[in-house]
N, C-alpha and C positions, 0 to 999 in steps of 0.2 A: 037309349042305350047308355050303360056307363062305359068307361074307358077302357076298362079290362078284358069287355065284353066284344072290342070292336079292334078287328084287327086291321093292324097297321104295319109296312114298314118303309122305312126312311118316310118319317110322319113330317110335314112342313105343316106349321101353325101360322095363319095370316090374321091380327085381330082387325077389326073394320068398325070404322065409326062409332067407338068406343064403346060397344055393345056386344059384335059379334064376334064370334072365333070359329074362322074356317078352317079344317082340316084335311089336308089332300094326301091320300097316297095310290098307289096301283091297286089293282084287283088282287084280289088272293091270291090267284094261279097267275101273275104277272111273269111268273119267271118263265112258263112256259105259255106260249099263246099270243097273242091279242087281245085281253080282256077290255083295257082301257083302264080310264080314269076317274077316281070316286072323291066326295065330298061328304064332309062332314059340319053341322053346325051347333055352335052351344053358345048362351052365353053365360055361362060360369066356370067352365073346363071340366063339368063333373058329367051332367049330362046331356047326350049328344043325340042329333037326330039318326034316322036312318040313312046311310050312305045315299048319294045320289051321283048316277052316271053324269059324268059332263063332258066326258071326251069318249066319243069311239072313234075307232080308224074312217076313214070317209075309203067308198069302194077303188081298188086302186093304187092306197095309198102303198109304200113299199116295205114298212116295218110291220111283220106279221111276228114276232116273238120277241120277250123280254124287258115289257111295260114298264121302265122304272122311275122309280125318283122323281116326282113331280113337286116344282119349287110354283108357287104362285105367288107373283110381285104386280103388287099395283104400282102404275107408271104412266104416268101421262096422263091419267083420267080414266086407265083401262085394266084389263088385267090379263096377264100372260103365263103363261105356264111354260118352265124351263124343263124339260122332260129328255129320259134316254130309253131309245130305241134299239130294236133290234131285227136282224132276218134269220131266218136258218139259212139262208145260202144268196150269196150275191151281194151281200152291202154287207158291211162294220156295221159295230153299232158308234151312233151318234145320237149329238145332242142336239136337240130342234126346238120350236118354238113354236106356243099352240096361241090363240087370244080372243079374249069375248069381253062383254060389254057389261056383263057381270059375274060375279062370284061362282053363281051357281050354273054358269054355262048358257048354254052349249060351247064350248071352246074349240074352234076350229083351225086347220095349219096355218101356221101365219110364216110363218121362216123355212128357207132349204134347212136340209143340215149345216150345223153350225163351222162342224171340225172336221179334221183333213180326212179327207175319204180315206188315206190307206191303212189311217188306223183303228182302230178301237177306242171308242172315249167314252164317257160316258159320269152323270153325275153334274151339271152345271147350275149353276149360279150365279146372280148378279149384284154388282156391283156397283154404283154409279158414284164417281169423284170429280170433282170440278166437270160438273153436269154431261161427263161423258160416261157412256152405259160400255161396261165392262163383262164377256161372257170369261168365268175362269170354268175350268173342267179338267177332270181327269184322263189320262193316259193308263190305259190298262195295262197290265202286265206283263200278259200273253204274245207283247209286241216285244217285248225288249228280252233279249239272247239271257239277262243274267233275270230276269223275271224282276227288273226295278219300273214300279209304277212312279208315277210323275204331276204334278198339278200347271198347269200350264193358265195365259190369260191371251184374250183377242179383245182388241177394242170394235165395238159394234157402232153400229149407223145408229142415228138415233130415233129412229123406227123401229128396233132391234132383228131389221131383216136380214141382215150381213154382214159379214166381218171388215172392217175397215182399213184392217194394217197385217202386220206379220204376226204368227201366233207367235209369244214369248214363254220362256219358261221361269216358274217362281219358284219351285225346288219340287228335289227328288224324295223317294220314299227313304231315301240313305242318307237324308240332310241330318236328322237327328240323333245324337249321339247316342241314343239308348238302343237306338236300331244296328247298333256295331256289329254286335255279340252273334249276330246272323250270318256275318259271313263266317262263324267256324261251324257254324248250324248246317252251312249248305254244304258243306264237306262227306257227311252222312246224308243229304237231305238237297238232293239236287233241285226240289221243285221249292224250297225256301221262297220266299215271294215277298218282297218289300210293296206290298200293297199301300196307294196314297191315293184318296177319296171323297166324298160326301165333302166337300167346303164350303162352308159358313163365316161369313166376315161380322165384326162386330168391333165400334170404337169405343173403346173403354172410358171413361169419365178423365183418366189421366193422357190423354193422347194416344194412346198406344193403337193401334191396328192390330184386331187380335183374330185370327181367322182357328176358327175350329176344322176338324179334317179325320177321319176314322183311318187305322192303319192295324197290324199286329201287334201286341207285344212278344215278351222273348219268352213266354207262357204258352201263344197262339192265342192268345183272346184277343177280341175285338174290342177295340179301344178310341175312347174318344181324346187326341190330343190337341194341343194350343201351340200354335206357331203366331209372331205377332213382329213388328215393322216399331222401333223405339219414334219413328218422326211422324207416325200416324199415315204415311203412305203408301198407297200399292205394290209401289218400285220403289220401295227401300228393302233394308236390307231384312229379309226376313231371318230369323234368329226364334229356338224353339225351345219350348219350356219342357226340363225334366221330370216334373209330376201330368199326370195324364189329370184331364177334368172327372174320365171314366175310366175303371181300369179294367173292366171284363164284362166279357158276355153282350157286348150292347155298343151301338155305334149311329154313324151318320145322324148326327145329331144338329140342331139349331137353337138361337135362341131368341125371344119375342118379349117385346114390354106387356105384361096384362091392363087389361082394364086401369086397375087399382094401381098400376105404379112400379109393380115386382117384376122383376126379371126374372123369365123363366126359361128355361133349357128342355126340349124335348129329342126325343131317341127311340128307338125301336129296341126290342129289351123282350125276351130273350134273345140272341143272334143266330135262330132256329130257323131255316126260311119251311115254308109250303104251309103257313098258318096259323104256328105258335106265336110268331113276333105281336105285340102289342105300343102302341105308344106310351110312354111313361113319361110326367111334367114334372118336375121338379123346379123349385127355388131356389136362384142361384143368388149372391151376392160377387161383386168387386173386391179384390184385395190387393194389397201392393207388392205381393212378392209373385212367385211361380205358385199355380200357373196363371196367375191375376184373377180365376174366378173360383166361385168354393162355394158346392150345392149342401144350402141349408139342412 
């Protein structure tokens, strides 16, 4: 299959023993259902095999709709999938943790839910810093009176089955100054929504802690921005950059060293959900000004 051809959304690229390149996202119809979780491999980024199940729900299990975001991280010698769930009735959705012995699965639960039962989360990813494994994740909107989404962090076990401390918060969807202009929006527009999402950490060559994260612009497009820590740490001060990496159509983005040495940036593009989305790779380079990176 080529790339165009194979849909994806909120696409995570894993390359492996400098050959392969995994690609994971939910089924088509994740938004509604239980479909599960698919695989993708290539080793050039052009073309890809046929998808392959590697997660389905085991009989029982309690997330029967809204299959999302599946991040796969090797870690320890294994591989784990950082995934968000859902019910039609009786649980939030959270974020969980599936793990197999390889790439192509079977991947089965390996974590409770990660994040507070009374809310909404959804979207996580990891992070590990002075050899402690970090779950960050988002707080959904839906929870909060003024409709401000949030990106929060738990420090986990390092088994990654449990949260280890108090969950902390890294900033809100209103941290960034270009998100202002919203609140005269909600005046007309009660349901205005500072969406803050999809995060991706990445240490820049110059120190920098630069986490990627999808939000709105003052347009309503889906957009990929750059929030980044100047001391290179998780708990410093997160501070956010004025130019978006992405400015429309297209989000929950990541980015992956290839084979050859290039950093690359992938997304789901158009921000069409039920089947349009596809992943799209591009070639990013480092720069020193906002937002530090700039797709070739």
């Amino acid at each position: 299959m080529k790339l165009r051809d194979l849909h994806a959304r909120d696409p995570f690229i894993l390359p492996f023993e400098g050959k392969y390149y995994f690609l994971f996202s939910p089924g088509k119809y994740a938004w509604e259902g239980c479909e599960g979780f698919y695989v993708t491999v290539s080793e050039d980024l052009e073309e890809w095999s046929e998808p392959k199940k590697v997660f389905t729900p085991p009989e029982g299990f309690w997330s029967n709709n809204n299959f999302w975001a599946p991040e796969m991280h090797y870690y320890k010698g294994e591989f784990y999938i950082f995934a968000s769930f859902g019910a039609k009735v009786g649980h939030n959705r959270a974020v969980q943790i599936l793990k197999s012995k390889s790439p192509l699965g079977p991947f089965e639960v390996w974590s409770c839910p990660l994040t507070p039962s009374h809310l909404n989360c959804i979207d996580g990813t990891l992070y590990v810093e002075n050899n402690i494994p970090y779950l960050i994740y988002s707080r959904e909107v839906i929870d909060d009176p003024d409709r401000i989404g949030s990106l929060w962090v738990v420090e986990l076990s390092n088994d990654l089955k449990s949260p280890m401390d108090e969950h902390k918060l890294l900033f809100k969807g209103t941290a960034p100054k270009w998100s202002e202009h919203k609140w005269e929006a909600k005046k007309t527009d009660p349901l205005t929504a500072w969406v803050a999402e999809g995060p991706f950490f990445h240490k820049n060559s110059d120190g920098r802690l630069l986490m990627l994260w999808s939000s709105h612009s003052g347009a309503g497009n889906y957009i990929e921005a750059v929030a980044y820590t100047e001391n290179g740490l998780l708990f410093g001060e997160w501070k956010h950059c004025e130019k978006f990496l992405m400015d429309s159509n297209g989000g929950h983005g990541m980015l992956f060293r290839a084979n050859d040495g290039e950093l690359k940036f992938t997304l789901h593009f158009p921000d069409s959900p039920f089947g349009e989305e596809r992943a799209v790779i591009h070639t990013v380079e480092e720069i020193g000004v906002d937002p530090f990176l700039r797709i070739k």
